[in-house]
N, C-alpha and C positions, 0 to 999 in steps of 0.2 A: 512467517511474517516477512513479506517486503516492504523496503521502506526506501527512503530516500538518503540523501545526502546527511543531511541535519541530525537524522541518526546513529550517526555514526561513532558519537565517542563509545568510550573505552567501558564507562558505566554500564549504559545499555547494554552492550555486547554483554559481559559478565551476566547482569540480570537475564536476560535471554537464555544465556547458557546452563543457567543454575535451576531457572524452571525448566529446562529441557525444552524451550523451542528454537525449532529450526527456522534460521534467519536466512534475508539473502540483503545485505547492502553494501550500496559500492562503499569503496573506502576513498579520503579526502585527500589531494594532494600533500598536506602537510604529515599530516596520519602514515603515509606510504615513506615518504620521506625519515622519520621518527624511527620509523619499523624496519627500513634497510640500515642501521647502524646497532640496532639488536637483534642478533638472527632469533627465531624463534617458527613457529608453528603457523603456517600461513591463513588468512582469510579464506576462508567459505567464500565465495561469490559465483553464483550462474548467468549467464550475460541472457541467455534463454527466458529462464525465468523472471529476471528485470523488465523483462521486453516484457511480458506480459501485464506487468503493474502500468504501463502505460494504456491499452487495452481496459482495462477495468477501472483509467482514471478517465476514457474519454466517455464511457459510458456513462461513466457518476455526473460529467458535464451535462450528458445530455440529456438524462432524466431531471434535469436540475434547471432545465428551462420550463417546467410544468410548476408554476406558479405552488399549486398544493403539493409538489412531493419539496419543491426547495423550501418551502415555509412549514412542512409536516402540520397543516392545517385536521388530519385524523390525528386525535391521539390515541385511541385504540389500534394495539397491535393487526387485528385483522384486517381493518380498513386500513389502514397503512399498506399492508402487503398486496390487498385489493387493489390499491391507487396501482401499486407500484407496478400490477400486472397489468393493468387497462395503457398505463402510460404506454409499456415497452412493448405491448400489444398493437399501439400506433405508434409506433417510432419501426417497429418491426415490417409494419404493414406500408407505411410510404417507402 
């Protein structure tokens, strides 16, 4: 899972950890501040990988100007995944 900032408390982490998925979120200045006066076990974070949640946040923008995929006008699954390949079939192709 990557996530954002917002994610960041202390809850989530544990929940994440307990079901066993691997996370990547940056930590909060306040959080970093907290964490350098109790030593302990450092944050996971891949700056790599972060970089990549931007990547798959401008594409979700831009399938999102297609009237039918931002309003999910299919409700069936198939036609849903249909829309979604015609979309990114012209988004591809310009």
């Amino acid at each position: 899972m990557i996530a954002d900032r917002g994610y960041s408390y202390p809850f989530c982490r544990r929940l994440l950890l307990k079901r066993g998925i691997p996370h990547t979120i940056p930590e909060r200045k306040n959080q970093a501040e907290r964490r350098s006066k109790k030593p302990g076990r450092p944050l996971s974070f891949s700056k790599e990988r972060y970089a990549r949640r931007n990547m798959i946040e401008r594409c979700i923008n831009r399938l999102k100007q297609w009237r039918g995929f931002a309003t999910r006008y299919e409700k069936r699954a198939v036609y849903f995944c249909a829309a979604i390949t015609l979309i990114s079939l012209m988004i591809w192709l310009n």
